[in-house]
Each structure stands twice: as C-alpha cells, then as structure tokens.
N, C-alpha and C positions, 0 to 999 in steps of 0.2 A: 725671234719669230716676226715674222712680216706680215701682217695684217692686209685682208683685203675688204673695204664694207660691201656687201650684198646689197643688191635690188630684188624688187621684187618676183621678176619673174625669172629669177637665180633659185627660186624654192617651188616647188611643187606641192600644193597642200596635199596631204593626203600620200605620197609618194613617200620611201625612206628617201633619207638626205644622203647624196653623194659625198658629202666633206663634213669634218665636224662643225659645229658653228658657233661660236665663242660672241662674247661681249668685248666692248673696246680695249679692254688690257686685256687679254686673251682669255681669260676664265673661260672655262666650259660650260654651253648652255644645252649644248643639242648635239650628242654624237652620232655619228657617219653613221647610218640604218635604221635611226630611231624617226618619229613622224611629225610634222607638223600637220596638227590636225583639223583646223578649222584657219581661215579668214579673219575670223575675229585675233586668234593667238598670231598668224602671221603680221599680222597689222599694229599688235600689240611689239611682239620682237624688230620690226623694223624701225616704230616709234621711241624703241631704247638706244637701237645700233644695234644690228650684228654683223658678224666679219669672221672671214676665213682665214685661212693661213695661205699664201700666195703660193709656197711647196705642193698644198693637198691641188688646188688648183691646176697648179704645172702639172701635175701628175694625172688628172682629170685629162687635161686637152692631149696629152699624152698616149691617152687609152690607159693606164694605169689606173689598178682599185686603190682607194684609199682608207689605210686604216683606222677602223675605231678604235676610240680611244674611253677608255672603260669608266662611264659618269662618276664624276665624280661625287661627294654627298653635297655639294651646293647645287650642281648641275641639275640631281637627283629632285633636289627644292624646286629652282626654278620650273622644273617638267611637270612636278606633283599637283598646282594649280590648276594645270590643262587639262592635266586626267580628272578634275573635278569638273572642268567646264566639260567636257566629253562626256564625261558620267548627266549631267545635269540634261544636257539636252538629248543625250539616250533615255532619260529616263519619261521621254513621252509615251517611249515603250518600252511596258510589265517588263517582256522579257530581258531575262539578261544583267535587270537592274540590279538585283540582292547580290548577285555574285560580285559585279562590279563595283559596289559597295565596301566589299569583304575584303577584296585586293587594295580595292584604295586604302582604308583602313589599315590593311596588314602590311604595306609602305610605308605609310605613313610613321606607325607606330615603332616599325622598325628604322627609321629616320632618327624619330625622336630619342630610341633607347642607344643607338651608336653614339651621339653623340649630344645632351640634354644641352647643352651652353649654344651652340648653334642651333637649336630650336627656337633658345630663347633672346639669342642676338637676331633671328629672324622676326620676332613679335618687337622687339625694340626699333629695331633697328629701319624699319619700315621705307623702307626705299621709294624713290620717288618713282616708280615705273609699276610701282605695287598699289599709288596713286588712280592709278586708269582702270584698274582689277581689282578696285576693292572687296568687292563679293567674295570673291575666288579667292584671297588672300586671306582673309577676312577670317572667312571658315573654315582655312587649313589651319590658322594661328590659334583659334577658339579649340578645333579638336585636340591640338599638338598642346596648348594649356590645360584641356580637362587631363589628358591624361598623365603630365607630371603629376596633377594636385592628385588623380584618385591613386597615380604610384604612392604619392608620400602617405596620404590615408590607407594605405596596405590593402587597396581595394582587392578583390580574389582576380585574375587575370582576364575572364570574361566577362566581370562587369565592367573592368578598365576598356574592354572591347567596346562594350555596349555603349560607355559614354562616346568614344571616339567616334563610332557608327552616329546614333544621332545626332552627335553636334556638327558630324562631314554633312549630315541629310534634312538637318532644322531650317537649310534655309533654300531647299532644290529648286522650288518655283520663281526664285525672287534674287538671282544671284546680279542678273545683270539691271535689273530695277534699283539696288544696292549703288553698284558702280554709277549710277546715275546719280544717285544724291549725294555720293561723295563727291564728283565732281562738280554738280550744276547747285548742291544745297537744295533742294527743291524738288515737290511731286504734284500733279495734278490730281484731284480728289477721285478720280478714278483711278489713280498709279495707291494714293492712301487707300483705299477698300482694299486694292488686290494685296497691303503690306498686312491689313490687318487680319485677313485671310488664309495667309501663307501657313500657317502652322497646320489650320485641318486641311488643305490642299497640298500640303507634303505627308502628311498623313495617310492621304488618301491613293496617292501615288506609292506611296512603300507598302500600302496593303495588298493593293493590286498587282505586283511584284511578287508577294507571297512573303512577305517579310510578319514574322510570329511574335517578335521578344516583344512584350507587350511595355518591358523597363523601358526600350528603346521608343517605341509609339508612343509612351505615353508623355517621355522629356520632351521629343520634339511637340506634341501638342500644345503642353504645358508651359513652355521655354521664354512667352512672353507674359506671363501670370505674374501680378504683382499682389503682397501681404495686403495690400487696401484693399484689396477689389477692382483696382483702376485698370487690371490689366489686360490681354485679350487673347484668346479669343470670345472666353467664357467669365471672362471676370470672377475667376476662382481667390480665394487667401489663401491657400496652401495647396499647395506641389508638391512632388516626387522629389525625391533628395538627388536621383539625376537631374532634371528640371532645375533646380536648383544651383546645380553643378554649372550647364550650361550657359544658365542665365549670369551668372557671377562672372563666367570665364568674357561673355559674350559683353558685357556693360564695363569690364577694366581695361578688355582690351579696343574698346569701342573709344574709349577717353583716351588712351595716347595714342590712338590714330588722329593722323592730319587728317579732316575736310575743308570742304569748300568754306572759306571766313573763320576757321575755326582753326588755332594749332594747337598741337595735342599736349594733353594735360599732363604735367609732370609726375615722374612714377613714385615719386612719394605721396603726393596728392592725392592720385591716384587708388594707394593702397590706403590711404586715410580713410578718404570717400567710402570705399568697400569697407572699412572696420565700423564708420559707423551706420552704416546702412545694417550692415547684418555682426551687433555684434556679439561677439561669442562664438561665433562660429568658427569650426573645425574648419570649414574650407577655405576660409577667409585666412585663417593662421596658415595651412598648410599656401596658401597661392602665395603670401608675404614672404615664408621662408624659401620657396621655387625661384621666386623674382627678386628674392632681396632689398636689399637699399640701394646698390650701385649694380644692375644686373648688367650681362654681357651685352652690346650696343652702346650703355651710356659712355658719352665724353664728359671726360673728368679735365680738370685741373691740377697739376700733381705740387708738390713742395719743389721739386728740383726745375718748376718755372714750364715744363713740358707739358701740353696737351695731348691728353691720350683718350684711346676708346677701349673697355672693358670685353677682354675676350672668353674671361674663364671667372668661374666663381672660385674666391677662394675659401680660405680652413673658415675665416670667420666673416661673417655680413660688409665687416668695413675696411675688406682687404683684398679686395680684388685682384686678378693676375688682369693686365694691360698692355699693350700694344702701342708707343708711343708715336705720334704722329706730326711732333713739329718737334724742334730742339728748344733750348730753354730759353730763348728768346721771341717763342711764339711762332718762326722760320717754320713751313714744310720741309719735311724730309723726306727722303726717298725710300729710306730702309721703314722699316717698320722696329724697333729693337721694344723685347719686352722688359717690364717694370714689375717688382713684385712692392705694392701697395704696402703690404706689413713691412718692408724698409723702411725708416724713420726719412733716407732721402728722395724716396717716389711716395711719400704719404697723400693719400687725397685733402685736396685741399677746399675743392670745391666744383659743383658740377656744372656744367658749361649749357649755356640753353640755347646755344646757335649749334644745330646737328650738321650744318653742311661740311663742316672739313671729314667726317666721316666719309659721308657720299663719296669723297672723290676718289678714296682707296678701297681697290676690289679685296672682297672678303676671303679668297683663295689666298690673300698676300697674305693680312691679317693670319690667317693658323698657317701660316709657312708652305703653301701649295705653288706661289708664285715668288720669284725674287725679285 
C-alpha cells in the first residue's frame, strides 16, 4: 500500500470521509463514511499524520466510490475519544445527552469485553498523540479500568454500567482544562476554582439531562473526596464505594501517565502506592491482579538478550505472552515474532524504562493486523 499524507482541506469536518484514513504504517483510524467531527479532532489527526491510500485516491479523481473498510477494534479506540469529546460539548444541551451517554458507554464496554489485554495495553501504553488529549483519553482509560476491576469483583452487570457511565461523565466540564495541564503543567486560579467545581457542575448537567441512577450522581460528586477531609467538593471522609471505584482507577492511572516535567511512575510503584494508600482493599487487589506485574504495553528485557513489549497476559503474573522488537543484540527488527515468557529462553529479565522503541511499531502489527 502506497500511502498518501493529507492536508487539511482534503477533510471536511463534519462531512463522511471519502477515503479511509489511516496513520503512518497504515493502521486504520477513520473509515470511508464515518465523520470527523470537530476542528479541534481535525487538528489533533493532522498533528499525528494521517494518510490515504493513493489507490482510494486514484479511484476518487476517477469518479469511483470507495470502499469502507470495516474499523477495525483499534480504529474503534482511536474514534471512541471524539465521541466523548462530541458527547462533552453536546452536553451544553439537556437534550440528547443520557442517551449519548448510554451509547458511549455500551461501545465502550463492548471494546473492552472483546478484547480486555488491548484495553489495557491502551492505559499502558499511552501514546504520545494521547499527550495533546489528555482529558479525553484520560477518561476513556479510567472508565475501561473501572470496569475490568468491578468485572473481577462480580459486580451484577448494571452496576458495571453504572461505574462506566460516571467515570465517562465525572469529568464533562473540565475535559479540555485537563489537556491543558497536561501539557503547560499549570492553571490560573480561576482555571483552579473551575477544577474544584467540576464534580457539582457535571452533576448538574446529567440532572438536567434527566439522568436518575442516584449510584451514578452520587460517584461522580464524590469522585474527588478524600479519607482526611482534605478533599472536594464538600470535604467529606467517606464515599460511595463507586466513588471510590473511580477515585482509585482515576489517581493509578493519573501516575503512569506522562505530563508536563513529570514522567510516568512505574507500574509496580504504582500499584504499591494504591496498596498503601488503601490497604486491604478488594479494589485495590482486584486492579493489581487486572494490570498485573508486567501488563500488556510494558517493555521488557527478555534472557534470550531481545527487547520486547507485552501483548497478552498470561496463565501466571510473571509470564507474559510478548511481541519481540529487536533481535538479541538490541538491533530493531521488522517482524514482530512472539515469545512465550514461561520459556526458560524468553524469561523476563528485567523491565526497560525507555518506552520509545515501542512507539515506533503500530499496534495493528503487534496482534497480527499488519505484516
């Protein structure tokens, strides 16, 4: 396939796309009749790279339609974001917003239950283009977390709803106030009021909506409430055990995200921090055994001298299935070939704290979508 990269005024916002529209190694990001919906997400896809196929093009100037090509579940990923940013700034109006909600949600979740290891190499794995979005990213990765941990807790299947609903809607007012501190580090004290705010003004927007579950109203309120009292809006010491849900999902995966000065804390550290913050706790056990020790994203170090990155969990916490990505002298390679960990000659050796050789191979290669 022959690649062509796009300009801007090769997309129409708001219009279906003519052609599919792929990232630099061709992955699927946007197929042929689906929308690009706002300026802000155009500007965002042009700031990664995107590029056609120079066939669908010929076929374009042609007068020939061109076929879509049926998203694929990463493509699925990348889209799911924009349908929160879409949801967010619809949701200045009631109408329309609860259902919108529902859908997102009911994507989402069936995202996450097709395939749980690409969920959770998306929370790892954290891309640098997911850098500029953090809000939006942010809050699909917190929802897609609550709802492995309340699967492994047996939660009944509409409260698993119910978490996923408020953790997409805990943060509606304040998504792109978010991308701003992840980027700049920094808020003016009237950007701080509007942060400390945000929980009864998302609140107040899903009431007006017609939104009932009071489980769900009451996590997002509660969601920045801390055991001291220090927390906000109300400076409560106990919460909703959703509230609690989110808060956990929303403060581990806050730590291995990059910001600005700040690179993201190691996920064993990570899951330290949460065991002694809250210990004892069922969600705390349940989030450790979801993400593991070596979850799907980390780069490892293997015995047989090879660099690889984790795509699949395997039977036991310290054996991961991997995807090698240099040969045993450190060399890049082009294939991807998998390694099963419990081999005594791919055993992990040690885990690598420079993520960039990941970045440079697209994730469709990785699970076998691209050769």
């Amino acid at each position: 396939m022959q690649l062509l990269k796009l300009v801007a005024n090769q997309v129409t916002v708001g219009a279906p796309l003519p052609f599919n529209v792929r990232d630099e190694h061709g992955g699927l990001l946007l197929a042929c009749g689906q929308l690009v919906y706002s300026d802000n997400q155009l500007q965002s896809l042009l700031a990664r790279g995107m590029f056609a196929d120079v066939e669908e093009i010929k076929a374009l100037a042609a007068g020939r339609k061109v076929v879509a090509q049926p998203p694929t579940l990463f493509a699925r990923w990348n889209h799911i974001y924009w349908s929160l940013d879409r949801l967010a700034h619809a949701s200045q109006e009631p109408a329309g917003l609860q259902q919108g909600c529902h859908e997102l949600a009911d994507e989402l979740m069936a995202m996450v239950r097709q395939d749980p290891d690409v969920a959770v190499y998306q929370m790892v794995r954290q891309e640098a283009h997911h850098y500029r979005m953090y809000g939006l990213t942010h809050t699909v990765f917190v929802a897609a977390l609550c709802q492995l941990i309340a699967a492994r807790l047996e939660w009944p299947a509409e409260r698993q709803r119910s978490a996923v609903l408020a953790a997409l809607t805990m943060n509606l007012s304040i998504l792109e106030l978010q991308a701003r501190y992840a980027v700049f580090g920094r808020l003016t004290q009237e950007q701080r009021d509007e942060l400390r705010g945000h929980p009864e003004a998302a609140v107040a927007r899903l009431r007006a909506a017609g939104v009932a579950d009071e489980e769900w109203l009451q996590a997002v309120l509660e969601h920045h409430e801390h055991a001291d009292g220090q927390g906000y809006p109300r400076g409560l010491t106990a919460v909703s055990e959703l509230a609690h849900l989110l808060r956990l999902a929303d403060v581990f995966l806050a730590k291995i995200s990059r910001r600005e000065g700040r690179p993201p804390l190691d996920i064993k550290e990570a899951e330290r921090q949460a065991y002694a913050q809250w210990p004892g706790s069922p969600m705390v056990a349940a989030l450790i055994k979801e993400i593991g020790i070596y979850p799907p994203g980390e780069l490892l170090a293997l015995a047989s001298g090879e660099k690889a990155v984790v795509i699949r969990r395997g039977a036991g916490m310290q054996t991961p299935l991997v995807a090698a990505l240099t040969d045993k002298r450190g060399l890049p390679i082009t294939q991807t070939p998998r390694r099963d960990t419990a081999q005594a000659d791919y055993a992990v050796k040690a885990v690598e704290a420079d993520k960039t050789l990941v970045t440079r191979v697209p994730l469709e290669r990785l699970y076998g979508l691209l050769s």
